[in-house]
PDB file of N, H, CA, C and O in Angstrom:
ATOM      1  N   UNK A   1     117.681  72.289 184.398  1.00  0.00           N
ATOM      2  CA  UNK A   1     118.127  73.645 184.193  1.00  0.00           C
ATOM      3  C   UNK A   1     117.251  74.346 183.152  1.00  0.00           C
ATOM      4  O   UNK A   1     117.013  75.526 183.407  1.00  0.00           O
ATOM      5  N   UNK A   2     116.724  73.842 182.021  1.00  0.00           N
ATOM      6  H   UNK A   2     116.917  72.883 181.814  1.00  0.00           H
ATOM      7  CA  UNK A   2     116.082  74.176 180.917  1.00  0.00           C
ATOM      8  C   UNK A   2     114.161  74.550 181.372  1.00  0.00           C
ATOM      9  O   UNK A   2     113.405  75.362 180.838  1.00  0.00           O
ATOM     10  N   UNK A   3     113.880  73.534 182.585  1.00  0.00           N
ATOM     11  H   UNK A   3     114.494  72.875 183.018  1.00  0.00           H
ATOM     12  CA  UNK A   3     113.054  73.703 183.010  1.00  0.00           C
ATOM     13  C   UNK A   3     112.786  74.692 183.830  1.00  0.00           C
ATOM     14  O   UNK A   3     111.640  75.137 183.761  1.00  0.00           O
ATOM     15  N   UNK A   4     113.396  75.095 184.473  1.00  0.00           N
ATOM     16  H   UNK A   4     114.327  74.734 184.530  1.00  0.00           H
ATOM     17  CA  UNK A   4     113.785  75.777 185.204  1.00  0.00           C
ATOM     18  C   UNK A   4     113.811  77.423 184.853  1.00  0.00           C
ATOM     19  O   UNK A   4     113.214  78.253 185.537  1.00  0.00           O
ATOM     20  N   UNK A   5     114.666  77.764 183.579  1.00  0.00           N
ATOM     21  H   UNK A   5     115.151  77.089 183.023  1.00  0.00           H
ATOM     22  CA  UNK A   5     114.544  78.731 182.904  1.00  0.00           C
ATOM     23  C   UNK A   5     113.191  78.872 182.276  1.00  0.00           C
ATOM     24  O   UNK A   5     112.745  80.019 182.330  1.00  0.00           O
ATOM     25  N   UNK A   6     112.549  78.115 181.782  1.00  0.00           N
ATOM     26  H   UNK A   6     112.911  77.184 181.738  1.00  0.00           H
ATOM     27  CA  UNK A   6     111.200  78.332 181.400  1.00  0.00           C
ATOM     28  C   UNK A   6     109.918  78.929 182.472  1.00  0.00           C
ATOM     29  O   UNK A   6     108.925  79.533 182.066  1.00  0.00           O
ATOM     30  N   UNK A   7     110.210  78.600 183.905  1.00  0.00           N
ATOM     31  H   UNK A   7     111.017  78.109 184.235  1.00  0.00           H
ATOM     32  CA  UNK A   7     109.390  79.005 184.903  1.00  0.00           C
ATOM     33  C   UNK A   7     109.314  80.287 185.269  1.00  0.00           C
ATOM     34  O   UNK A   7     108.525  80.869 186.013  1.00  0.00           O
ATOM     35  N   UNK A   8     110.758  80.859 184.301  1.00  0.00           N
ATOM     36  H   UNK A   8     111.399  80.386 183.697  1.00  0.00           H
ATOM     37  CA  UNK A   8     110.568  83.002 184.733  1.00  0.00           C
ATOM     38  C   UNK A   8     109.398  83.650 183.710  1.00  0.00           C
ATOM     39  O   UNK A   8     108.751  83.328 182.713  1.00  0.00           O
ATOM     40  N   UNK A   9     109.505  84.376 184.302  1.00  0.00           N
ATOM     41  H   UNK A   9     110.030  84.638 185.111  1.00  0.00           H
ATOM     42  CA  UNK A   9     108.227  85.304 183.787  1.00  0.00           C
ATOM     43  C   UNK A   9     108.561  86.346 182.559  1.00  0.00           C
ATOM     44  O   UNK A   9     107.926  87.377 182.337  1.00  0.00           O
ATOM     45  N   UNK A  10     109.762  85.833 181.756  1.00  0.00           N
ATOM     46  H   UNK A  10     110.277  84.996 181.936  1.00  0.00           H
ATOM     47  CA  UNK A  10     109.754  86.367 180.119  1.00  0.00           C
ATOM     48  C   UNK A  10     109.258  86.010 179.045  1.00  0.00           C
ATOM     49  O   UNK A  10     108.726  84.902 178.968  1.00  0.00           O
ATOM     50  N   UNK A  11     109.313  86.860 177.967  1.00  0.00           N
ATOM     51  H   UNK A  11     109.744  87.760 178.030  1.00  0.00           H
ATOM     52  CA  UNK A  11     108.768  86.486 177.264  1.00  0.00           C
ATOM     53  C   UNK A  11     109.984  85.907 176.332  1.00  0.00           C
ATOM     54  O   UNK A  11     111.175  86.217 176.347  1.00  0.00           O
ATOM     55  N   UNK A  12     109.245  84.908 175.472  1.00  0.00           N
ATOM     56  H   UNK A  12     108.278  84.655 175.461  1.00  0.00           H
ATOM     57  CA  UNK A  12     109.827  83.372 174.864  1.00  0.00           C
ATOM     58  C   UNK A  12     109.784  83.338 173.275  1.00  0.00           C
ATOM     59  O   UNK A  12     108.695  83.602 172.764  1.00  0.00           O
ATOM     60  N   UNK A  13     110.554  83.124 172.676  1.00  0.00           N
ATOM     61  H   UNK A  13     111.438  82.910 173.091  1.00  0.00           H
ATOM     62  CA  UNK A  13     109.941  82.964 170.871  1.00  0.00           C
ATOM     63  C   UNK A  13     110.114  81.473 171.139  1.00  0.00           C
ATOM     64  O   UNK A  13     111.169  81.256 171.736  1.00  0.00           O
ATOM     65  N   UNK A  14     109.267  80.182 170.832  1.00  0.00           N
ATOM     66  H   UNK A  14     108.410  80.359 170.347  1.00  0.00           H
ATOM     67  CA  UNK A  14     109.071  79.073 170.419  1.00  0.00           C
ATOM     68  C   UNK A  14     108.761  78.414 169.054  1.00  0.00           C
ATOM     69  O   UNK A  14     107.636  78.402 168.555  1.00  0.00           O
ATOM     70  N   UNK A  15     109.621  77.989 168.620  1.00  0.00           N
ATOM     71  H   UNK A  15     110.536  77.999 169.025  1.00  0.00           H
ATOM     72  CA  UNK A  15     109.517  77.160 166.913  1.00  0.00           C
ATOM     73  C   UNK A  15     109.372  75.891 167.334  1.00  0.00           C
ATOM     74  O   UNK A  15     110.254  75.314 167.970  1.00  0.00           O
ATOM     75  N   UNK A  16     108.143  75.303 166.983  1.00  0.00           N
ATOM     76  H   UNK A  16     107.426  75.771 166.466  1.00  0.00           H
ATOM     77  CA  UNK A  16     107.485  74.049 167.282  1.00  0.00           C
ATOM     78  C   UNK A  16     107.139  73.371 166.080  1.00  0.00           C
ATOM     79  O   UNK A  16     107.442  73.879 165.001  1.00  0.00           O
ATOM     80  N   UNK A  17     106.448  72.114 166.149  1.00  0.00           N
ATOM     81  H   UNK A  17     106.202  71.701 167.026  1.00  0.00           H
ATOM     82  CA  UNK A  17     105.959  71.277 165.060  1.00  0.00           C
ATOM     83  C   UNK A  17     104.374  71.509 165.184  1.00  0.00           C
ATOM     84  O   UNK A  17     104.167  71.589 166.394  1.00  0.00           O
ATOM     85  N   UNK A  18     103.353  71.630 164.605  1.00  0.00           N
ATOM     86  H   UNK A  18     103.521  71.565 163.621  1.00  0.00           H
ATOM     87  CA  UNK A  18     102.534  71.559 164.542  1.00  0.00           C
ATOM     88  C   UNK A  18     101.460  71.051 162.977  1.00  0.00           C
ATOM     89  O   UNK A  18     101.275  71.591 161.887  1.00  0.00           O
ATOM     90  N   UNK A  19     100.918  69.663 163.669  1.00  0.00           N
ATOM     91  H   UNK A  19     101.068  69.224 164.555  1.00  0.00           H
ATOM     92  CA  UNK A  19     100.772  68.744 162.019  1.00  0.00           C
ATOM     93  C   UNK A  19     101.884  68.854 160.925  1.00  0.00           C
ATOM     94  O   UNK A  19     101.560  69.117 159.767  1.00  0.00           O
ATOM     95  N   UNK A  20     103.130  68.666 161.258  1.00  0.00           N
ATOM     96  H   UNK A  20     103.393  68.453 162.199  1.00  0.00           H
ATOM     97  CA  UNK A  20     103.959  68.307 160.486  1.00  0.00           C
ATOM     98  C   UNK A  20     104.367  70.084 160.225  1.00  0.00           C
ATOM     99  O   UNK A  20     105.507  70.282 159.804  1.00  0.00           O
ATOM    100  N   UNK A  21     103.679  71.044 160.409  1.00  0.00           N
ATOM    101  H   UNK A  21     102.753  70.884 160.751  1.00  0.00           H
ATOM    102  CA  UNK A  21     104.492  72.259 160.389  1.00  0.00           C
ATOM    103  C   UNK A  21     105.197  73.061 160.727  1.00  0.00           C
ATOM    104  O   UNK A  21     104.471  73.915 161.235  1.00  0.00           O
ATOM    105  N   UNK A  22     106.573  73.496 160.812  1.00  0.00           N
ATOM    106  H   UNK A  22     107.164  72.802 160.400  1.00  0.00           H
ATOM    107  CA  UNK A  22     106.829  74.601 161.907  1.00  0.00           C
ATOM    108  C   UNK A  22     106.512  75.671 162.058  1.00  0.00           C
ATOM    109  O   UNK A  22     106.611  76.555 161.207  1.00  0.00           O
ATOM    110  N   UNK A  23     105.889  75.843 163.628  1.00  0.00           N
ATOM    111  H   UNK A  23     105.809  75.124 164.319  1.00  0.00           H
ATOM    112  CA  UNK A  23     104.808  76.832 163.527  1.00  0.00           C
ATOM    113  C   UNK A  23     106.087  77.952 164.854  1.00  0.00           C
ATOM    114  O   UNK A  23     106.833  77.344 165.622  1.00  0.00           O
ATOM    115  N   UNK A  24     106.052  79.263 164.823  1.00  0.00           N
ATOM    116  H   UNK A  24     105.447  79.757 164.199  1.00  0.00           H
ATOM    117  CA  UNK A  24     106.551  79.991 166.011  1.00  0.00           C
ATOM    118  C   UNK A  24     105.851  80.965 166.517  1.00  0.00           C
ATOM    119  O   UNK A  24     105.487  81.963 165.895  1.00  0.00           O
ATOM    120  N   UNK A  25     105.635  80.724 167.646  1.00  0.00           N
ATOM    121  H   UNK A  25     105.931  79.913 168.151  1.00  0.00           H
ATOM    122  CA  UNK A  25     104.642  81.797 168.593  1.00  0.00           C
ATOM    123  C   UNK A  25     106.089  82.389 169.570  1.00  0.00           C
ATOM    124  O   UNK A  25     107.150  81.847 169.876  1.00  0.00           O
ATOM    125  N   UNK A  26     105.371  84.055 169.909  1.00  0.00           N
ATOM    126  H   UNK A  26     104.509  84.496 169.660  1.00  0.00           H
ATOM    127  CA  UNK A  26     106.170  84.395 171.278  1.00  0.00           C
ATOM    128  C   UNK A  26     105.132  84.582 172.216  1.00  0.00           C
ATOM    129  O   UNK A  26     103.936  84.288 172.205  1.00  0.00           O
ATOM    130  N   UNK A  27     105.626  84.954 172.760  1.00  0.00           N
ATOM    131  H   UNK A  27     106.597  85.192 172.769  1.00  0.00           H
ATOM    132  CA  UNK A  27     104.413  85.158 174.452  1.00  0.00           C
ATOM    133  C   UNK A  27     105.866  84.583 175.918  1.00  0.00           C
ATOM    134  O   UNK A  27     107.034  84.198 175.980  1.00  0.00           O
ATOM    135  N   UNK A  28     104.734  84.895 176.778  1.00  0.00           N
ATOM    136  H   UNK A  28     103.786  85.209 176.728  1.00  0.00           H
ATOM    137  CA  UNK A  28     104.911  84.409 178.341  1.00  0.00           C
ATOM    138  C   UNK A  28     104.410  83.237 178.499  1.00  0.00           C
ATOM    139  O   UNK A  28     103.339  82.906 177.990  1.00  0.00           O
ATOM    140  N   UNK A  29     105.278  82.318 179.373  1.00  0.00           N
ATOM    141  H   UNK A  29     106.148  82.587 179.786  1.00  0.00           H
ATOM    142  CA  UNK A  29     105.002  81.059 179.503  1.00  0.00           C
ATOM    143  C   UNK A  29     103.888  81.219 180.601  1.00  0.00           C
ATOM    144  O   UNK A  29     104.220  81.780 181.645  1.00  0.00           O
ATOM    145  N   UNK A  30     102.785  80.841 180.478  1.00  0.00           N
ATOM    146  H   UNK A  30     102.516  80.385 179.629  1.00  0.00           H
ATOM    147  CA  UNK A  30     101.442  80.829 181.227  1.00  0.00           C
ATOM    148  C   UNK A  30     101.951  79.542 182.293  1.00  0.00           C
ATOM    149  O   UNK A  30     102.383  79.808 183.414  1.00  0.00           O
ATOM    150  N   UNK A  31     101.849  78.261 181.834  1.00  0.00           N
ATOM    151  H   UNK A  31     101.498  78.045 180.923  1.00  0.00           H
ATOM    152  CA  UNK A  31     101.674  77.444 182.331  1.00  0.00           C
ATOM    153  C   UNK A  31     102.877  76.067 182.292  1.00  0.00           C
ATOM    154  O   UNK A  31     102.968  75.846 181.085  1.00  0.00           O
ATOM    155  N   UNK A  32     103.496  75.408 182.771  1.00  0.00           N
ATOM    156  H   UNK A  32     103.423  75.588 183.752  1.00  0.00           H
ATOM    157  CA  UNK A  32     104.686  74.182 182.724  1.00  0.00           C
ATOM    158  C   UNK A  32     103.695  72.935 183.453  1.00  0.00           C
ATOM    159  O   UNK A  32     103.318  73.153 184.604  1.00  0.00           O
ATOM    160  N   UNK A  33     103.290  71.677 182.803  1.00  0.00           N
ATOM    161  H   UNK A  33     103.596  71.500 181.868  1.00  0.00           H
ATOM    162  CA  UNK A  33     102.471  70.748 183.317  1.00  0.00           C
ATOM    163  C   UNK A  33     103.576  69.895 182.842  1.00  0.00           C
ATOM    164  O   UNK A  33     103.940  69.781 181.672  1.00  0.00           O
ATOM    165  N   UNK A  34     104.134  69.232 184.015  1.00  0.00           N
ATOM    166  H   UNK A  34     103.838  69.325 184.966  1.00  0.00           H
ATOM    167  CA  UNK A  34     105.448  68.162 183.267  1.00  0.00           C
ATOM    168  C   UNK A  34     104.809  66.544 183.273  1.00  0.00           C
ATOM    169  O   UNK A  34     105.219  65.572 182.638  1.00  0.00           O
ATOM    170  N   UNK A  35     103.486  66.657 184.372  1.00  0.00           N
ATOM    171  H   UNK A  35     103.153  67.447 184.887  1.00  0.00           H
ATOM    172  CA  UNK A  35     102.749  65.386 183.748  1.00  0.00           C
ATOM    173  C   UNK A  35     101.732  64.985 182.531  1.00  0.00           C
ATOM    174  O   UNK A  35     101.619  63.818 182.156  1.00  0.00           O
ATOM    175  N   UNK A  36     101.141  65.868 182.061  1.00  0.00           N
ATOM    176  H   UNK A  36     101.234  66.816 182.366  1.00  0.00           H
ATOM    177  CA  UNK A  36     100.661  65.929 180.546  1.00  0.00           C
ATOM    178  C   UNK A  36     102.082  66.551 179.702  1.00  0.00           C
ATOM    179  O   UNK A  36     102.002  66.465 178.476  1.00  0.00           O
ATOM    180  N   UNK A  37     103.006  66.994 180.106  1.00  0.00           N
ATOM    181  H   UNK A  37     103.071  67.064 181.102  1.00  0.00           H
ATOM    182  CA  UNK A  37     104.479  67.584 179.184  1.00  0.00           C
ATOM    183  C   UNK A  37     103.720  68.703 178.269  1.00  0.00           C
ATOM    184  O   UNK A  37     103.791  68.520 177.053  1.00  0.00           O
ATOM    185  N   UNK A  38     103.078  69.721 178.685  1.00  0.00           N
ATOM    186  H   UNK A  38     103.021  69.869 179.672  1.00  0.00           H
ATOM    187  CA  UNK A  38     102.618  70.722 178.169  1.00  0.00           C
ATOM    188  C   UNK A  38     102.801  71.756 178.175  1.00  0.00           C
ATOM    189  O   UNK A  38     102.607  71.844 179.388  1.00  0.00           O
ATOM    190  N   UNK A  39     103.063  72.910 177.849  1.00  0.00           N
ATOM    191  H   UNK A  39     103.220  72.838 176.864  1.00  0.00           H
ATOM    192  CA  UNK A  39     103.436  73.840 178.061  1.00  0.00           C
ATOM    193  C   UNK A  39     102.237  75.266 176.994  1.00  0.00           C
ATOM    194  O   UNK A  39     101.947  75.316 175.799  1.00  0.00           O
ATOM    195  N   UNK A  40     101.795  76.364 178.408  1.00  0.00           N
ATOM    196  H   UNK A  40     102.031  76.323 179.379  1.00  0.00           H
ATOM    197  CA  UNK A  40     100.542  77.371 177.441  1.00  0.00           C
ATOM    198  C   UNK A  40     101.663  78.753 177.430  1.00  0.00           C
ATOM    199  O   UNK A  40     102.457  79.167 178.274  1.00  0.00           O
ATOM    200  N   UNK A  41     101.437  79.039 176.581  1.00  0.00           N
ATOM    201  H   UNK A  41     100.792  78.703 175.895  1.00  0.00           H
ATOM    202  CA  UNK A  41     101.992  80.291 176.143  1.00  0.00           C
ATOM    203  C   UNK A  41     101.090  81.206 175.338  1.00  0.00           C
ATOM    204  O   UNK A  41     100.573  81.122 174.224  1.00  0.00           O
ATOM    205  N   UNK A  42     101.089  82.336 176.546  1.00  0.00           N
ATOM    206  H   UNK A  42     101.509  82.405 177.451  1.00  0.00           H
ATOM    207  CA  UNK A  42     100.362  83.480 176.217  1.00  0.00           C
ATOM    208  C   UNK A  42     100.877  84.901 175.753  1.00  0.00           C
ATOM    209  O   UNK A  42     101.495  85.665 176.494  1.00  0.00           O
ATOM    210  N   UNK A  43     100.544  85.165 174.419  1.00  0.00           N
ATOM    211  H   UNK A  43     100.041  84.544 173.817  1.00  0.00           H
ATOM    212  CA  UNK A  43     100.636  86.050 173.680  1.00  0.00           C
ATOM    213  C   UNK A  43     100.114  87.383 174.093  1.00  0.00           C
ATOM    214  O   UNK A  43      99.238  87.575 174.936  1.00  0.00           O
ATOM    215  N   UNK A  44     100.846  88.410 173.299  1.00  0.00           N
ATOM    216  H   UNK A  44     101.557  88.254 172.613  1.00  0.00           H
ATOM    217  CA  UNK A  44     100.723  89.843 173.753  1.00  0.00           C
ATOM    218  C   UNK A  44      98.608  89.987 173.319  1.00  0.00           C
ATOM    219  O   UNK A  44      97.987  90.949 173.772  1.00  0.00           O
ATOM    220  N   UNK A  45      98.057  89.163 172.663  1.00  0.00           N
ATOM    221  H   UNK A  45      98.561  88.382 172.296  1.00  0.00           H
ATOM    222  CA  UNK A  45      96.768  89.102 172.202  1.00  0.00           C
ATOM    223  C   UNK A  45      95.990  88.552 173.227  1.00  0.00           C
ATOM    224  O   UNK A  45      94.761  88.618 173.260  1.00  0.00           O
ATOM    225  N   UNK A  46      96.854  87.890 174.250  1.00  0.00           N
ATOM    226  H   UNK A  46      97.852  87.836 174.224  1.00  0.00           H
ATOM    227  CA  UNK A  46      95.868  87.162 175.753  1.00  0.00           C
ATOM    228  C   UNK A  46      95.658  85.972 175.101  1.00  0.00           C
ATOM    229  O   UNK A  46      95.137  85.161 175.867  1.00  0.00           O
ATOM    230  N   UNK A  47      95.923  85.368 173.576  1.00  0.00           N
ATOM    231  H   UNK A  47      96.346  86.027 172.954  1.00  0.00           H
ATOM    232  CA  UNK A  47      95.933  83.876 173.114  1.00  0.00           C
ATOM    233  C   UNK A  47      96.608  83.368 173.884  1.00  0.00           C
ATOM    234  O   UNK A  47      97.640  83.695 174.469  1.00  0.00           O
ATOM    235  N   UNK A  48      95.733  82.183 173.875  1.00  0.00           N
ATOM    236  H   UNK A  48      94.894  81.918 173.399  1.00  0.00           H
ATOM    237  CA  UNK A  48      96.925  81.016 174.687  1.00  0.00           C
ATOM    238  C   UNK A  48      97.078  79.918 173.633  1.00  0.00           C
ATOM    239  O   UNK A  48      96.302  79.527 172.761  1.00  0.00           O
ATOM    240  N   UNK A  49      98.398  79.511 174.000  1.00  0.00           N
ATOM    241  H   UNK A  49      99.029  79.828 174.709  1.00  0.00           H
ATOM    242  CA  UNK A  49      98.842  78.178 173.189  1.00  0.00           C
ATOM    243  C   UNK A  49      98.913  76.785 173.956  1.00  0.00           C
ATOM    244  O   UNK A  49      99.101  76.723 175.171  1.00  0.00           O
ATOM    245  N   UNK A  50      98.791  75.972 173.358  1.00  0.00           N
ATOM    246  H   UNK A  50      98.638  76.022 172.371  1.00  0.00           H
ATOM    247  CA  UNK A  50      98.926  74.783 174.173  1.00  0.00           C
ATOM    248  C   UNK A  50     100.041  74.174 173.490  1.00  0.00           C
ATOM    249  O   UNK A  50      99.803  73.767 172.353  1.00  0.00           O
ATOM    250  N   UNK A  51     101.202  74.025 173.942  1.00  0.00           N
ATOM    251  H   UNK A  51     101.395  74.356 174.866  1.00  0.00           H
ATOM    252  CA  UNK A  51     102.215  72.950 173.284  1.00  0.00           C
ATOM    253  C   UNK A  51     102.984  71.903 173.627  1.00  0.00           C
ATOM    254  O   UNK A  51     103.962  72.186 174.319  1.00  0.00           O
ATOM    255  N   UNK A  52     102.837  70.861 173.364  1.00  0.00           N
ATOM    256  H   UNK A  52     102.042  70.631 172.802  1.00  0.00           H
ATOM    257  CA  UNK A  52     103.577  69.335 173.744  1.00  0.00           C
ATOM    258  C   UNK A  52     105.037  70.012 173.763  1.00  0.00           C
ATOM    259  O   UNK A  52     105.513  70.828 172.974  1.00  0.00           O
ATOM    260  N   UNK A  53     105.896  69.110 175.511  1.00  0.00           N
ATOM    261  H   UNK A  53     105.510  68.447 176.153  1.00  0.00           H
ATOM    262  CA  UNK A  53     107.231  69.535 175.190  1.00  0.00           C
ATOM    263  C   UNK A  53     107.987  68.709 173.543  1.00  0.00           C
ATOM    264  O   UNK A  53     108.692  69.226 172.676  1.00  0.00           O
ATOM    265  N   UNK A  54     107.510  67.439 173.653  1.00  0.00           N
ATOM    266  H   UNK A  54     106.937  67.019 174.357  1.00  0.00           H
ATOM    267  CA  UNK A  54     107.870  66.814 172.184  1.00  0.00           C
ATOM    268  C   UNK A  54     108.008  67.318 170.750  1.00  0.00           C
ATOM    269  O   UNK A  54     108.909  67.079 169.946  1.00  0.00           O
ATOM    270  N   UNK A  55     106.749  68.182 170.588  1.00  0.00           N
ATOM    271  H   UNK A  55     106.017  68.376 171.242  1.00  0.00           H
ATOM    272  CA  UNK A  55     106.934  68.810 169.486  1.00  0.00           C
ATOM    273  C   UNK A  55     107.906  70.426 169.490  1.00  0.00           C
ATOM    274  O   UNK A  55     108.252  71.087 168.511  1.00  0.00           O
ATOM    275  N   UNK A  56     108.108  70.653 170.698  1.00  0.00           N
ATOM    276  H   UNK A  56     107.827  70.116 171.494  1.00  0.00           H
ATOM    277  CA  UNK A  56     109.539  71.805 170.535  1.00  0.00           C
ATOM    278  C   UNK A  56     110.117  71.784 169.932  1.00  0.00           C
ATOM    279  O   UNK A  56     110.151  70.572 169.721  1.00  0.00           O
ATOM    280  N   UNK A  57     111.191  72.447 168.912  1.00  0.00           N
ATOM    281  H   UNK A  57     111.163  73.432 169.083  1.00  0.00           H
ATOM    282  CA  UNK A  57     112.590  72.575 168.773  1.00  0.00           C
ATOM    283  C   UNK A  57     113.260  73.579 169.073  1.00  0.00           C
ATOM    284  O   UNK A  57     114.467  73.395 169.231  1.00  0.00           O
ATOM    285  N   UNK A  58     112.837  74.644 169.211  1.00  0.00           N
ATOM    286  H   UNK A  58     111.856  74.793 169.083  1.00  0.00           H
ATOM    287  CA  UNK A  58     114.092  75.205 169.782  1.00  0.00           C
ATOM    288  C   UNK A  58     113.024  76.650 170.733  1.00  0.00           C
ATOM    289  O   UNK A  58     111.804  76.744 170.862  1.00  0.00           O
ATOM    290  N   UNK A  59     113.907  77.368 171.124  1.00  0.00           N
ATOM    291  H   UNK A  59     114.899  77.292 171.020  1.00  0.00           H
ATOM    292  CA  UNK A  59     113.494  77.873 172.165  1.00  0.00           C
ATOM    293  C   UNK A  59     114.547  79.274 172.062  1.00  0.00           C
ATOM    294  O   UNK A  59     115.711  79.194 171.670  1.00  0.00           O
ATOM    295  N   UNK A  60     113.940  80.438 172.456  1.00  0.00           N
ATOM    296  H   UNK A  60     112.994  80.503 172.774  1.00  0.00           H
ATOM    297  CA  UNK A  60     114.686  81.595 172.292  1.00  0.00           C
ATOM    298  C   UNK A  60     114.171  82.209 173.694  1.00  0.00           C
ATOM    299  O   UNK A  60     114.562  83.316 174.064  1.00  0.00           O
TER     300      UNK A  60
END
């Protein structure tokens, strides 16, 4: 179900871990790779993010 919601085409605030920091990006989910567990999220800047589902915590 969680996966699922991530596959629409809104935009997302994500608070993640990154090297031990919590880091939060928003953007549109670009991309869902559930065999590398990755997830790109692209920002209103056309940045893309690359983020492990592991290091998630929460999700808006």
């Amino acid at each position: 179900m969680i996966l699922k919601a991530l596959r629409k085409n809104e935009s997302v605030t994500i608070n993640y871990y990154k090297n031990g920091l919590l880091q939060t990006s928003k953007g549109r989910i670009q991309n869902l790779n559930l065999f590398d567990q990755t997830l790109s999220l692209k920002d209103e800047n056309q940045n893309i993010f690359l983020i492990r589902l592991s290091r998630i915590k929460e999700i808006h």
